[in-house]
C-alpha positions as CSV (number, residue, x, y, z in Angstrom):
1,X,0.6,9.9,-4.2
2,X,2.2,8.0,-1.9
3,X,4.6,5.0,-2.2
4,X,2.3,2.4,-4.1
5,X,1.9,-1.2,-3.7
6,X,4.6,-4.0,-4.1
7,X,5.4,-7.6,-3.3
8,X,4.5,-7.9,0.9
9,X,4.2,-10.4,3.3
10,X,0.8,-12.0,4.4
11,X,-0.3,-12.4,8.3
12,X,-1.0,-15.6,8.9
13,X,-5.1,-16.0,9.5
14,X,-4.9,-19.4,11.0
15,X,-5.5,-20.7,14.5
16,X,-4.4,-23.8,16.2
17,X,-5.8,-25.7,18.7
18,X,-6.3,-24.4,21.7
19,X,-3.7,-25.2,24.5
20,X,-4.3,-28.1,27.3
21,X,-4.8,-26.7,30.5
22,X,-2.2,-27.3,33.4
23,X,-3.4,-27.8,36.5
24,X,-3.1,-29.7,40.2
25,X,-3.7,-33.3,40.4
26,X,-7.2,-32.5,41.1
27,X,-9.7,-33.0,38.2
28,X,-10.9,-29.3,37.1
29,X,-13.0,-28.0,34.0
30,X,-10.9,-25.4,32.5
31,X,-12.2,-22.8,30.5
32,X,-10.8,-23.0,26.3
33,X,-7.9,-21.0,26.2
34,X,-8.1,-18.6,23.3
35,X,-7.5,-19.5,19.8
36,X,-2.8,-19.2,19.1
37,X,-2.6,-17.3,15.9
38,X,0.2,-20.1,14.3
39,X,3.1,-18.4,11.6
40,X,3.1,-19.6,8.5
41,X,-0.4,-21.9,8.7
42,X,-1.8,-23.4,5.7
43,X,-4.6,-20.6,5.3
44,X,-1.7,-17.7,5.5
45,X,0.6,-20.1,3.1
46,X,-2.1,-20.3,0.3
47,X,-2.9,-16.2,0.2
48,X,0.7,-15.8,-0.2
49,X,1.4,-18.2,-2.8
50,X,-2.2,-17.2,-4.7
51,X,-1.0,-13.5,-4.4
52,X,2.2,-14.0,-5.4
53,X,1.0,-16.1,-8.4
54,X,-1.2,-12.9,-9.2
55,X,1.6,-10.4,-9.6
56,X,3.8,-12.8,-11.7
57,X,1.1,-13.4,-14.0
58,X,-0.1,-9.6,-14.0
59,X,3.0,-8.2,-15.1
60,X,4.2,-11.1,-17.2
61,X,0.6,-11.4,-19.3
62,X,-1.4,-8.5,-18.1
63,X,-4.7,-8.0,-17.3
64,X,-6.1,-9.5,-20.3
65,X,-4.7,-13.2,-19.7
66,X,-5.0,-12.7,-16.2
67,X,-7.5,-15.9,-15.0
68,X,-8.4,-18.1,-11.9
69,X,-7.0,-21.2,-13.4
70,X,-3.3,-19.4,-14.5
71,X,-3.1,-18.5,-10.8
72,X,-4.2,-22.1,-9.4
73,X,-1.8,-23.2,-11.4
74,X,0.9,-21.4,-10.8
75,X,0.0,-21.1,-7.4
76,X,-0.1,-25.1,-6.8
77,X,-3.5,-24.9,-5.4
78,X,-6.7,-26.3,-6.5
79,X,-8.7,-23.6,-8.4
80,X,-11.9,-24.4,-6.4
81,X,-9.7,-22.6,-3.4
82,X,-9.5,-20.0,-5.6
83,X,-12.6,-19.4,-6.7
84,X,-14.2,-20.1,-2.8
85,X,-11.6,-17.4,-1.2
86,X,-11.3,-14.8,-4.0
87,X,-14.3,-15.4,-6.8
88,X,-13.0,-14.2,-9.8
89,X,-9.6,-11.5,-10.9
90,X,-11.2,-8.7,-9.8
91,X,-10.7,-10.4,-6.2
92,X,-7.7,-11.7,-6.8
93,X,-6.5,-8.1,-7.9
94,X,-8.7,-6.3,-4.7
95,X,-6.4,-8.5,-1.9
96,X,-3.3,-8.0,-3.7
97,X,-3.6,-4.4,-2.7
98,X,-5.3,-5.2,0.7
99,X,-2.4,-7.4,1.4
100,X,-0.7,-4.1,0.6
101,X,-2.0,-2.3,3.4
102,X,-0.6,-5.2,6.1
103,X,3.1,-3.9,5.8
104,X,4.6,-2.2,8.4
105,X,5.8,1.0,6.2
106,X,6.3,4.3,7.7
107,X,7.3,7.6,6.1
108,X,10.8,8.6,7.0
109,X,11.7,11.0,9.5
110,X,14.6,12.9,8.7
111,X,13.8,16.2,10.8
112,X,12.6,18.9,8.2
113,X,9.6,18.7,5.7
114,X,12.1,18.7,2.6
115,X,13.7,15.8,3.6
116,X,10.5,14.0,4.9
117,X,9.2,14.4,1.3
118,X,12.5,13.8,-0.7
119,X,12.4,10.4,1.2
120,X,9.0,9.6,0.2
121,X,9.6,10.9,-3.7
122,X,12.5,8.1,-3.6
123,X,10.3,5.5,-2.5
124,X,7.9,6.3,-4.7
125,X,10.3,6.7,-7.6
126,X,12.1,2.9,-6.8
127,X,8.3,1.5,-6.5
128,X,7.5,2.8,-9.7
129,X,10.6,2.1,-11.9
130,X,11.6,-1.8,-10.7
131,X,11.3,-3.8,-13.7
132,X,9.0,-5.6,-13.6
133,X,6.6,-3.1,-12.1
134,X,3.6,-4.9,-9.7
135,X,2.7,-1.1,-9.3
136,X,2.1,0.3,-13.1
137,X,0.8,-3.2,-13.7
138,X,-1.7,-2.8,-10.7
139,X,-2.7,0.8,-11.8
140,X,-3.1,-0.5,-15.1
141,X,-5.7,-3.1,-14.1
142,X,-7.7,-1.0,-11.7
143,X,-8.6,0.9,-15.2
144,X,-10.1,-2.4,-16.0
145,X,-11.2,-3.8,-12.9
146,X,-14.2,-2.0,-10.5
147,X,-12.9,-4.3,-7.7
148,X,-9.7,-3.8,-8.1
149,X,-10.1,0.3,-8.5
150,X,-11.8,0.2,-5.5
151,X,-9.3,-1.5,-3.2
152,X,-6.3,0.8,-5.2
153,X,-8.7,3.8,-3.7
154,X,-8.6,2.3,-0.4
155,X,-4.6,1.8,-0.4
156,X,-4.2,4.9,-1.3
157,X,-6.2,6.7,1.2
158,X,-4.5,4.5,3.7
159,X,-0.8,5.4,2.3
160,X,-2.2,9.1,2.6
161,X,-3.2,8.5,6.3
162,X,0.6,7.5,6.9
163,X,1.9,10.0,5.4
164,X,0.0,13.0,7.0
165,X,2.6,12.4,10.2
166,X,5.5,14.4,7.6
167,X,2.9,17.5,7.8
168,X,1.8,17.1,11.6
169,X,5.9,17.0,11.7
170,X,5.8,20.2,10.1
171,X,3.3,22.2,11.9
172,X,5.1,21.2,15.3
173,X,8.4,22.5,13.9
174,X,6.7,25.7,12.9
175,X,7.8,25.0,9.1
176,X,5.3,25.6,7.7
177,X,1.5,27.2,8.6
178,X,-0.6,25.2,11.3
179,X,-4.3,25.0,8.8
180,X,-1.9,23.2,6.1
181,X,-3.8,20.4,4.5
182,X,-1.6,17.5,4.6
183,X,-3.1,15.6,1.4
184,X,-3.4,18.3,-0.9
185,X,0.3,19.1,-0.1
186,X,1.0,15.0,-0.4
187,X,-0.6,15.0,-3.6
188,X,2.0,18.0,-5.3
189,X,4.8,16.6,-3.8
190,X,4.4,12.8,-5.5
191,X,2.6,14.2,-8.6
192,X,5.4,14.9,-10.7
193,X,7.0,11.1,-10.5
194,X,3.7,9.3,-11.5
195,X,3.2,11.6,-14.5
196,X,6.9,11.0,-15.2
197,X,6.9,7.2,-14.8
198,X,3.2,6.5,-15.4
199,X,1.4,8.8,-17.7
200,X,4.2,9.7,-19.6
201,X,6.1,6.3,-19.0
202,X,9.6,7.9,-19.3
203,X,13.1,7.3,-17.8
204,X,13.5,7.6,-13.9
205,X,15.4,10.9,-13.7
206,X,17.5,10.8,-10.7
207,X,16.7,14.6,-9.9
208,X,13.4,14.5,-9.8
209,X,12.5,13.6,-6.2
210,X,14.7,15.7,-4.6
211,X,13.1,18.7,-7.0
212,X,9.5,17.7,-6.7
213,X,9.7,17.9,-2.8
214,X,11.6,21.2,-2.3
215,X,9.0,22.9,-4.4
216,X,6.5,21.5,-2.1
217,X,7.8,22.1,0.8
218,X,8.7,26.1,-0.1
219,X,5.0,26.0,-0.9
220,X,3.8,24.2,2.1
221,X,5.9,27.2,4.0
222,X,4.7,30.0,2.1
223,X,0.9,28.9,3.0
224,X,0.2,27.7,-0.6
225,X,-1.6,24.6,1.5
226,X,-3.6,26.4,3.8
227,X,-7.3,26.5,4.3
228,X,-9.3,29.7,4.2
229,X,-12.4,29.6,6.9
230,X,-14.9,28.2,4.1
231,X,-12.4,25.2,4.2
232,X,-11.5,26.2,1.1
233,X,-7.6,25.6,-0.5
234,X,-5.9,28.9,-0.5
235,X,-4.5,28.5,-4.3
236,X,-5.1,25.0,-5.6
């Protein structure tokens, strides 16, 4: 998988007031000018400080004393925000993750498909062993959340979508075959540090990403990732 989900910065949602009009001394009816998106409004200021407030409770208390009212609180906003904007946790939880998918993060390009990869293993690798971890906490509660598994689906599909670019990299190169199928390639590249770090919840082991993405990559060249006509995975 790709790099997963971490503390981020909200875009601000407000508007002010539309500008005045200048004109000549002569009295004219000016169209409304268009709504000025403001930084840092009062609407953008709340989501961040409600979303922060969700990720220090999650990993402090977990899922289980995860509430509206611990989030209000710690927040400083009134809990009826709360429960207008986001309902209950499991909205809370679903627009910690869609704020998520607002950040401006790219895959590295470092000119060859092992390096692309290595990169992305490291990411992946610091995302998943920063104490404490928004991500494992966030994985954690999508197990216990339908909201919340929903919207880790959709950042995930969108992290895949960004990272496809290392493949399309790839093909242009000639590195490896031009029916590779960037995802299932993705997937056995970053596999290896979530069942290190997640499933098996061991030490990071400083190796590990650099090793993980050069077995990709030799078989991402050696057409391990290629589609037969049926649209079928050659091996896996």
């Amino acid at each position: 998988m790709p790099p997963p989900p971490r503390a981020t910065g909200i875009p601000d949602t407000d508007s002010a007031a539309p500008h005045a009009a200048s004109g000549s001394a002569t009295a004219t009816t000016a169209a409304p000018a268009p709504p000025v998106r403001r930084p840092g409004g009062r609407t953008a200021r709340n989501r961040a400080q409600v979303l922060d407030a969700v990720r220090s409770e999650l990993v402090e208390h977990g899922y289980d004393a995860l509430t509206v009212d611990a989030v209000a609180d710690r927040a400083g906003v009134h809990r009826t925000t709360v429960y207008r904007r986001w309902g209950d946790v499991g909205g809370l939880l679903a627009d910690v993750l869609n704020a998520g998918m607002g950040d401006d993060w790219e895959p590295a390009d470092t000119g060859t498909l092992y390096g692309d990869l290595a990169a992305l293993n490291h990411d992946v690798q610091t995302a998943l062993s920063e104490q404490p971890s928004v991500t494992a906490a966030l994985i954690a509660a999508s197990f216990r959340s339908e909201q919340a598994a929903r919207a880790l689906r959709r950042f995930w599909d969108d992290r895949y979508t960004r990272c496809e670019v290392t493949v399309e990299r790839a093909v242009e190169r000639g590195d490896v075959p031009p029916d590779t199928a960037a995802r299932p390639l993705l997937v056995a590249a970053t596999a290896p540090l979530y069942h290190q770090l997640v499933l098996l919840r061991a030490e990071p082991d400083p190796l590990l990403p650099d090793e993980a993405a050069r077995s990709a990559a030799l078989a991402a060249s050696a057409g391990i990732f290629t589609r037969s006509p049926s649209g079928r995975r050659a091996l896996i």
